[in-house]
MARMARKE-922525 format. One record per residue: residue in one letter; chain; residue number from 1; x, y, z of N, C-alpha, C, O in turn. Coordinates in pm, whole numbers, plus 50000, padded with zeros to 5 digits. Atoms other than C-alpha are relative to their C-alpha. Example, Ala and Ser with C-alpha at 12.3 -4.5 7.8 and 13.67 -1.06 7.14 Angstrom:
<sites>
<A; A; 1; <50089; 49881; 50000>; <51230; 49550; 50780>; <50090; 50120; 50000>; <50194; 50118; 50066>>
<S; A; 2; <49918; 49881; 49994>; <51367; 49894; 50714>; <49923; 50109; 50073>; <49974; 50220; 50090>>
</sites>
This chain:
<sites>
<X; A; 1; <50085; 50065; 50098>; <85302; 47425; 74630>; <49942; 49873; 50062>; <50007; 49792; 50129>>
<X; A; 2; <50067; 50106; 49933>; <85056; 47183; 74730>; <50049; 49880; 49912>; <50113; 49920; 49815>>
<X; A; 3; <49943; 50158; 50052>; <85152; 46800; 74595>; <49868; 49885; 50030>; <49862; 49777; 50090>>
<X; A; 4; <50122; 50077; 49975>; <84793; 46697; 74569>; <50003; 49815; 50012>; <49924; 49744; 50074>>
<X; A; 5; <49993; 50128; 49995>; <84927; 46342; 74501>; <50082; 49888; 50106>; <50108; 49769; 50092>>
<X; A; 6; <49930; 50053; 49891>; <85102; 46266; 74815>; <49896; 50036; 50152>; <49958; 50059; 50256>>
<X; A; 7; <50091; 49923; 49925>; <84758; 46382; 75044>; <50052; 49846; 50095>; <50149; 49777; 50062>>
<X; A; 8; <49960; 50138; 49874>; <84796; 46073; 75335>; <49789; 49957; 50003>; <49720; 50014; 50087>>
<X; A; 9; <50175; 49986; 50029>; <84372; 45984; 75250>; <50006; 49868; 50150>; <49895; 49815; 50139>>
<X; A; 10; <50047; 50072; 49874>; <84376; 45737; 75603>; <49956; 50135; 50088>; <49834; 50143; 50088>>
<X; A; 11; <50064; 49954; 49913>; <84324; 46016; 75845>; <49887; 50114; 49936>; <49818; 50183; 50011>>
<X; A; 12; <50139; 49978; 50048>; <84067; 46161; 75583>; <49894; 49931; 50000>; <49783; 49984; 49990>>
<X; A; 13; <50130; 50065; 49961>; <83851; 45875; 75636>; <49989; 50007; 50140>; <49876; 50027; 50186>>
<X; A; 14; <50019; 49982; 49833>; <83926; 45886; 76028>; <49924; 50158; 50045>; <49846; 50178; 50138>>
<X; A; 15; <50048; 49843; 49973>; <83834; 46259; 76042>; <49874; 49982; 49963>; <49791; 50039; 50034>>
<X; A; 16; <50088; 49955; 50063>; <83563; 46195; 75813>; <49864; 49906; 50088>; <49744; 49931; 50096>>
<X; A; 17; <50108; 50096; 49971>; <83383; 45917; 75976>; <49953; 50038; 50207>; <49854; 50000; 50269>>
<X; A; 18; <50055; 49955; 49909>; <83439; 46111; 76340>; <49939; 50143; 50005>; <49930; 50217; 50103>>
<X; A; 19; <50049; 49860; 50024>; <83281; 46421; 76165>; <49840; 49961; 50019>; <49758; 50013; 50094>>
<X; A; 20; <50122; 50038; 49958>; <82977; 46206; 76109>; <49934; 49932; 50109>; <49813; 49913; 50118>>
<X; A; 21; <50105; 50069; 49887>; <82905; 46032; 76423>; <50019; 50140; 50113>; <49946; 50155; 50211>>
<X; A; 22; <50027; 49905; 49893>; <82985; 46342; 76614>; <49942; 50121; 49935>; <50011; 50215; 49973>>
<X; A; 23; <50084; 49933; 50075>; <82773; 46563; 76414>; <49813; 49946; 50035>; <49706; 49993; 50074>>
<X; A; 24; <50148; 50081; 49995>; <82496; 46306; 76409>; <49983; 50041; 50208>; <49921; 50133; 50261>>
<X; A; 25; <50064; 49947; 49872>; <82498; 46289; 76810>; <49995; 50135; 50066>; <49931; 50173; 50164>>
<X; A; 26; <49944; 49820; 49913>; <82629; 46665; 76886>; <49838; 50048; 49935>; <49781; 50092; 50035>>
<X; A; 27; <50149; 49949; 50096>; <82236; 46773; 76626>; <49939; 49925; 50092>; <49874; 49990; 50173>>
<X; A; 28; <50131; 50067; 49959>; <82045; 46472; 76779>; <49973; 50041; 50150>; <49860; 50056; 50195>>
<X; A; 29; <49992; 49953; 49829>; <82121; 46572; 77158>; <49930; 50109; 50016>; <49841; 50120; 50100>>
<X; A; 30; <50015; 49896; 49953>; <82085; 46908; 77111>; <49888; 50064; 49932>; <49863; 50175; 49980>>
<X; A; 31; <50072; 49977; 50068>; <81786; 46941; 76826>; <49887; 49926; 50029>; <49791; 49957; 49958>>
<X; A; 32; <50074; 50106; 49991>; <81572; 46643; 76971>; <49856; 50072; 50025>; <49847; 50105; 50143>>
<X; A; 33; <50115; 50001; 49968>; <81204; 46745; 76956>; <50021; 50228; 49937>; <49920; 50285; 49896>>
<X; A; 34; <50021; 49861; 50057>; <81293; 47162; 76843>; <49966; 49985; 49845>; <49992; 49901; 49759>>
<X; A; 35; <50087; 50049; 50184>; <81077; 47260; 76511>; <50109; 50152; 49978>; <50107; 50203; 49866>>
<X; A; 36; <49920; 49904; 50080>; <81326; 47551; 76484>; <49992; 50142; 50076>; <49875; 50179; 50063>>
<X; A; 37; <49954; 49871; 49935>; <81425; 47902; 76687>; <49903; 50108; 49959>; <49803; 50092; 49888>>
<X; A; 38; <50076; 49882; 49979>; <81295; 48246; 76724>; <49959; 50069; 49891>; <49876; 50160; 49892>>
<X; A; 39; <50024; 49924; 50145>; <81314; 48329; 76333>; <49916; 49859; 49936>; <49948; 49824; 49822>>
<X; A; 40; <50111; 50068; 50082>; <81043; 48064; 76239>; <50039; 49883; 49901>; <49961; 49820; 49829>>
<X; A; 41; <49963; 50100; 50111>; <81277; 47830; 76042>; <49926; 49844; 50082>; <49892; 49815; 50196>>
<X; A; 42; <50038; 50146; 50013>; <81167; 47461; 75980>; <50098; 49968; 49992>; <50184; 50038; 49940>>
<X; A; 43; <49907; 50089; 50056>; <81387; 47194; 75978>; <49968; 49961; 49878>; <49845; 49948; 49872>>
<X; A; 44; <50038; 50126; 50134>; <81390; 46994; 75579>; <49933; 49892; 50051>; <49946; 49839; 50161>>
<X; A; 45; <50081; 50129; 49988>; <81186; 46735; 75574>; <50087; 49883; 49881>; <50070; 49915; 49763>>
<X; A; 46; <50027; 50140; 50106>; <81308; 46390; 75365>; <50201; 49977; 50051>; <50248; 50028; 50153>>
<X; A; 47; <49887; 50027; 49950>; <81697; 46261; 75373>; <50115; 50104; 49909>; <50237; 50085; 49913>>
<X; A; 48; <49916; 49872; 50067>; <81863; 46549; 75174>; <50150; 50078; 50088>; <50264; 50102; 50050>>
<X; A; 49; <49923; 49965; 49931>; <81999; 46689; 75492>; <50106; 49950; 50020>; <50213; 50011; 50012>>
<X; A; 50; <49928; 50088; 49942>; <82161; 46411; 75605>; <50125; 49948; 49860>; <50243; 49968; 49890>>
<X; A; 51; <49934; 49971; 50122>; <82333; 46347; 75247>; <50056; 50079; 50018>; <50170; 50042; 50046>>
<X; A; 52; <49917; 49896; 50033>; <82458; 46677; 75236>; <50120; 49990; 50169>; <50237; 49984; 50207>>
<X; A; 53; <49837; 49994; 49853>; <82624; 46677; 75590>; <50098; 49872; 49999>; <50193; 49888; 50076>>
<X; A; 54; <49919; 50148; 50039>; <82804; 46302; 75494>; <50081; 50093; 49914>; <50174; 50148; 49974>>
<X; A; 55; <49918; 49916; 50071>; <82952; 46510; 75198>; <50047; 50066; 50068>; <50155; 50016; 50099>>
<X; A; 56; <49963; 49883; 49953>; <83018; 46794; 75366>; <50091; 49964; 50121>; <50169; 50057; 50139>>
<X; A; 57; <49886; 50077; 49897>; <83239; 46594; 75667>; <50063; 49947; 49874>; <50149; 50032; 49849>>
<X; A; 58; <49874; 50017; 50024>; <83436; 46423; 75415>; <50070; 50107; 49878>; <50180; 50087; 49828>>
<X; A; 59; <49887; 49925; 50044>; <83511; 46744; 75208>; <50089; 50056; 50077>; <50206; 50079; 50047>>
<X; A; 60; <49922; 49921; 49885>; <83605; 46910; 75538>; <50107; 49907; 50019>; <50207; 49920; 49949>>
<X; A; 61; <49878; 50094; 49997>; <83825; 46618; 75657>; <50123; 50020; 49862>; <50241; 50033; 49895>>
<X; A; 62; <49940; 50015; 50111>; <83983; 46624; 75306>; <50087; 50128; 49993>; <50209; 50134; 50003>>
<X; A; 63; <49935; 49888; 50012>; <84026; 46990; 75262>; <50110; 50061; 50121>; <50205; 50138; 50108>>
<X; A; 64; <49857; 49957; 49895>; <84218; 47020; 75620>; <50094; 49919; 49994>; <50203; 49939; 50048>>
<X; A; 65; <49840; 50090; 50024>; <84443; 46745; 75524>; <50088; 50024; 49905>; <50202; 49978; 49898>>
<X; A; 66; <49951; 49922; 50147>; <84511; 46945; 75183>; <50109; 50118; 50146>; <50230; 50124; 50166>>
<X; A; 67; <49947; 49880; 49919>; <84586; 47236; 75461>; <50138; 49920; 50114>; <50255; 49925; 50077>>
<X; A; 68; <49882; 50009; 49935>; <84810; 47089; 75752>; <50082; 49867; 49931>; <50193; 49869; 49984>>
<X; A; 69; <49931; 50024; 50093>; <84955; 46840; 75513>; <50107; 50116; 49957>; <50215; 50144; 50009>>
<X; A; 70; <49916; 49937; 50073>; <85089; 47072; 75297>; <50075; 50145; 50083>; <50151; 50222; 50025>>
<X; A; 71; <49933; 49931; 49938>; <85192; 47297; 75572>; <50104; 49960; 50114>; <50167; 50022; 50199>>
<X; A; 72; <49939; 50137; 49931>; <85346; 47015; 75724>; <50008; 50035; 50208>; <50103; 50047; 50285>>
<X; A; 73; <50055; 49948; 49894>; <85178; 47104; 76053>; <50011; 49837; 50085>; <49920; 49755; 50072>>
<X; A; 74; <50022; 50129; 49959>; <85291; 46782; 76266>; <49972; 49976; 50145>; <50065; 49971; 50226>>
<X; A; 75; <49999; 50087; 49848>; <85166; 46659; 76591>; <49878; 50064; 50025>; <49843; 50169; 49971>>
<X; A; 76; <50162; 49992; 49992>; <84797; 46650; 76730>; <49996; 50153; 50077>; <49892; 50214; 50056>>
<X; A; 77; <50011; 49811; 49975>; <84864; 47049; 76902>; <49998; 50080; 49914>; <49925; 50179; 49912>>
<X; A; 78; <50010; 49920; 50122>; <84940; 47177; 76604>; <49904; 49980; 49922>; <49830; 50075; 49898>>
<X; A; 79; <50117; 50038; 50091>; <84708; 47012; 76386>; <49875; 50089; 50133>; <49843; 50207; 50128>>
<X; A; 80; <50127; 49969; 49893>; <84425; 47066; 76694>; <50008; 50188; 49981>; <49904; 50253; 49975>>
<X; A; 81; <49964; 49777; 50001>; <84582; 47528; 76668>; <49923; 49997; 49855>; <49818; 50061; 49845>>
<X; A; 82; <50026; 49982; 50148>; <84529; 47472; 76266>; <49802; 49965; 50027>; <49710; 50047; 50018>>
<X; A; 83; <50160; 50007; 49982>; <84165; 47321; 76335>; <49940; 50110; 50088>; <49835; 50158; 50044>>
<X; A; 84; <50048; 49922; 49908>; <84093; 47549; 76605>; <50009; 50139; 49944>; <49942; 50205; 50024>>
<X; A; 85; <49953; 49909; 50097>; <84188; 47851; 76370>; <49889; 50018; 49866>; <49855; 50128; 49822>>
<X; A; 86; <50045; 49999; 50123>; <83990; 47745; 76064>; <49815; 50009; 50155>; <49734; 50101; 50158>>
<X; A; 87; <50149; 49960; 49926>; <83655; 47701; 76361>; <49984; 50157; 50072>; <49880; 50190; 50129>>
<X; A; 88; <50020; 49864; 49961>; <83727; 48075; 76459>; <49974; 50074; 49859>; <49890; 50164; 49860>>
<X; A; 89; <50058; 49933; 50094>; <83682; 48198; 76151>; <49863; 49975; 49984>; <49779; 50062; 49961>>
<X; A; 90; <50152; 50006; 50058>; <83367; 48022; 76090>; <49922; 50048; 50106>; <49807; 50080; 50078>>
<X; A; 91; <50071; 49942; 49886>; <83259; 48142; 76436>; <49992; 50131; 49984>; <49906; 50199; 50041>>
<X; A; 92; <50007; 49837; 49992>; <83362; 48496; 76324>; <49866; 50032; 49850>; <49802; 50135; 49830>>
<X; A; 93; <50128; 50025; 50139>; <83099; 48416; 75981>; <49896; 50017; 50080>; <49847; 50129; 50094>>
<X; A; 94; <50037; 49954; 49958>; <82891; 48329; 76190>; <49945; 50140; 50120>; <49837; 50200; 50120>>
<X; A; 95; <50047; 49884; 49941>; <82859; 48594; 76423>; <49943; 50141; 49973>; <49862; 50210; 50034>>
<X; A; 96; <50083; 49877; 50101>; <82809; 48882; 76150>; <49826; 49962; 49945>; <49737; 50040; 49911>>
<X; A; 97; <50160; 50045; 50026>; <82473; 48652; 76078>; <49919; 50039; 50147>; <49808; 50092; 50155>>
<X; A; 98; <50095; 49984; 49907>; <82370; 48671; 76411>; <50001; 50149; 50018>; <49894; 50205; 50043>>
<X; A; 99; <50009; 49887; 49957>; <82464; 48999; 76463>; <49874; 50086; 49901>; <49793; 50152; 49965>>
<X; A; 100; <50083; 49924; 50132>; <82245; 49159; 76124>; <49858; 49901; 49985>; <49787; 49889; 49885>>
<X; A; 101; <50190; 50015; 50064>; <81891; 48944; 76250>; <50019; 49860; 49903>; <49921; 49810; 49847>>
<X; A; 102; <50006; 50129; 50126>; <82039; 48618; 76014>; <49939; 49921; 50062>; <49851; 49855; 50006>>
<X; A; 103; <49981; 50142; 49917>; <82030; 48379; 76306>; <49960; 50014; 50163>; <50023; 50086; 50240>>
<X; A; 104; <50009; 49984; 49880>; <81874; 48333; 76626>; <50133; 49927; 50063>; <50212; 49841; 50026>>
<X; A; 105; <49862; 50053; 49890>; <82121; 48309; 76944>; <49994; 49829; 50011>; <50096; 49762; 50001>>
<X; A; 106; <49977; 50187; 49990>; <82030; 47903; 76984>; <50065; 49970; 49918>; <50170; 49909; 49938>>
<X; A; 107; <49941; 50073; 50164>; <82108; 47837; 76611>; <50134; 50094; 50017>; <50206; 50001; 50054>>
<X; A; 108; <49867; 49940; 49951>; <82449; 48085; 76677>; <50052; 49875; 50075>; <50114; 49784; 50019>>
<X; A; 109; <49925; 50064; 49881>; <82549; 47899; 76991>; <49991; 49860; 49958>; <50096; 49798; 49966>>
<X; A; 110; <49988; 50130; 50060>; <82439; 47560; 76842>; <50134; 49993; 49911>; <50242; 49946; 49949>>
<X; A; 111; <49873; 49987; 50037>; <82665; 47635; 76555>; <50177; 50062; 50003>; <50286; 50053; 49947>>
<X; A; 112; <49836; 49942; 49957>; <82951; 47804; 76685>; <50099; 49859; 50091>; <50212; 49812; 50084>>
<X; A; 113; <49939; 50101; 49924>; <82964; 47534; 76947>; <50075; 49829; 49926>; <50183; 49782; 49962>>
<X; A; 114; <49928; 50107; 50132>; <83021; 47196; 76641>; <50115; 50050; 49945>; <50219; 49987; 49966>>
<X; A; 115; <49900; 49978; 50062>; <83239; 47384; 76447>; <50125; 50027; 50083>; <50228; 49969; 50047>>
<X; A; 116; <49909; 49999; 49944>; <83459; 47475; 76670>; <50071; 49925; 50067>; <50190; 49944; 50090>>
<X; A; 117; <49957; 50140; 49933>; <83479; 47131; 76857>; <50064; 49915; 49875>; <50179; 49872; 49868>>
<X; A; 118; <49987; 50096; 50127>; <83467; 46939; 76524>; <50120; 50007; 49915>; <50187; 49911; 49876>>
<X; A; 119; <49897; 49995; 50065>; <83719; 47145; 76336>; <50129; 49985; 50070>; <50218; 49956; 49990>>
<X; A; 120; <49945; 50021; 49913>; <83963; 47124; 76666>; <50070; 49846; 49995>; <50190; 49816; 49994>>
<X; A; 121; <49969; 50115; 49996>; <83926; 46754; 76660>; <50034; 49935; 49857>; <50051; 49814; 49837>>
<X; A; 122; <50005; 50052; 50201>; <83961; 46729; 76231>; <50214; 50021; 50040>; <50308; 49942; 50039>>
<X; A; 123; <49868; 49955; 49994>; <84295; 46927; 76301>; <50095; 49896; 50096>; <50186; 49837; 50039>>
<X; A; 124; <49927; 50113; 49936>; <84441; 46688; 76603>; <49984; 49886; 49939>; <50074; 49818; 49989>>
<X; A; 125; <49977; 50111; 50082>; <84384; 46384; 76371>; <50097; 49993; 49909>; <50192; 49914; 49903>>
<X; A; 126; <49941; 49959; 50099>; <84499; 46531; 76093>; <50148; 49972; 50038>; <50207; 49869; 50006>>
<X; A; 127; <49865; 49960; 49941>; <84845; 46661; 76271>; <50041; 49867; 50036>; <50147; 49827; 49988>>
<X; A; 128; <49955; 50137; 49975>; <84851; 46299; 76424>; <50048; 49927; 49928>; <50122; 49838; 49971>>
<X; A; 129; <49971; 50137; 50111>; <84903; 46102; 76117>; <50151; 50086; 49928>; <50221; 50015; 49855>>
<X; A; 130; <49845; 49963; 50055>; <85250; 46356; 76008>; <50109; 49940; 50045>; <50219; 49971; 50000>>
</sites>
């Protein structure tokens, strides 16, 4: 049973705040001057994006501290297996997109490559602070 009221919320802001600066430079490096891959997408235009990915790092941070928390997953290897675990799945998500025409290979390899670093490094924080 999870014990929502004992979550440890310090290495949810540490996770959360190296979700956004390594998000921000891991996109700006690697998106700088592309209008978008082989299937014709646009980037959004206005600050919407950027909003939603701030949220979206500190639910992630949050929700893996719900996870190796409560699985009492301690020390930055374990935490780093538990992160590295939750970015293979989303690598295996994606890949059924790319495979069925969803997603060109850049936008694949772009995202396979964040998530899997990002959630890696959510998980060794995480595990750090047990």
């Amino acid at each position: 049973m999870i014990d929502w009221g004992s979550i440890n919320y310090l290495p949810v802001v540490v996770g959360a705040m190296i979700y956004i600066v390594y998000g921000g430079g891991y996109y700006s490096i690697l998106l700088t001057g592309k209008k978008g891959d082989s299937h014709g997408m646009v980037p959004s235009k206005g600050p919407f994006k950027y909003i939603y990915s701030i949220i979206i790092a500190w639910v992630s941070s949050y929700l893996l501290a719900v996870l190796v928390q409560s699985i009492d997953s301690a020390g930055v290897m374990t935490g780093a297996l538990i992160g590295f675990i939750i970015g293979m799945i989303i690598t295996m998500v994606y890949l059924k997109n790319y495979l069925f025409g969803l997603m060109g290979k850049t936008s694949f390899l772009t995202a396979i490559g964040d998530h899997l670093v990002i959630f890696t490094l959510l998980g060794a924080v995480h595990g750090a602070f047990i």
